[in-house]
C-alpha positions, 0 to 999 in steps of 0.5 A: 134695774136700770131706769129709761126715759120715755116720750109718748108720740102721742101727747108728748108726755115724757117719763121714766120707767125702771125695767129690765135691760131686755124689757128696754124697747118693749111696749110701756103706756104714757101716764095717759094711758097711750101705748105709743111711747119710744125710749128717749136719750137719757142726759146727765150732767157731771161737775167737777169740784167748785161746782162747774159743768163739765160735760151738758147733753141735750137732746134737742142739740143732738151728740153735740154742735155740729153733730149731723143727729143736731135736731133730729127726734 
C-alpha cells in the first residue's frame, strides 16, 4: 500500500497515511481530529554516488522555477 502526505486546511497540520490507491483522495482526519484534509505532492530527493542532489522538489516552488503552478497551494 502506498503512503500519501496530507495538509489539514484547518490547523495546517501535515502527515502521512498508508492507503489504498482507491482510498487516496477519500476522507482522512488530521492528528487533531479535523476532516478537512487534501492530499499533498509528495516530494523526494534522489543522490547520486558522492552524495550529490540530483533532482529536489519542493512544493512551495511548484513543478520547478518558472512553472506557472510556482506558489500556488
Amino acid at each position: 500500500m502506498p503512503t500519501y502526505e496530507y495538509r489539514c486546511r484547518s490547523c495546517g497540520a501535515t502527515f502521512e497515511s498508508r492507503r489504498a490507491i482507491a482510498d487516496a483522495d477519500a476522507k482522512i482526519a488530521c492528528p487533531s481530529g479535523h476532516v478537512d484534509a487534501a492530499r499533498a505532492i509528495s516530494t523526494f530527493v534522489a543522490t547520486k554516488p558522492g552524495g550529490a542532489a540530483l533532482s529536489v522538489s519542493r512544493p512551495e516552488m511548484g513543478c520547478g522555477p518558472g512553472c506557472s503552478c510556482a506558489g500556488v497551494p
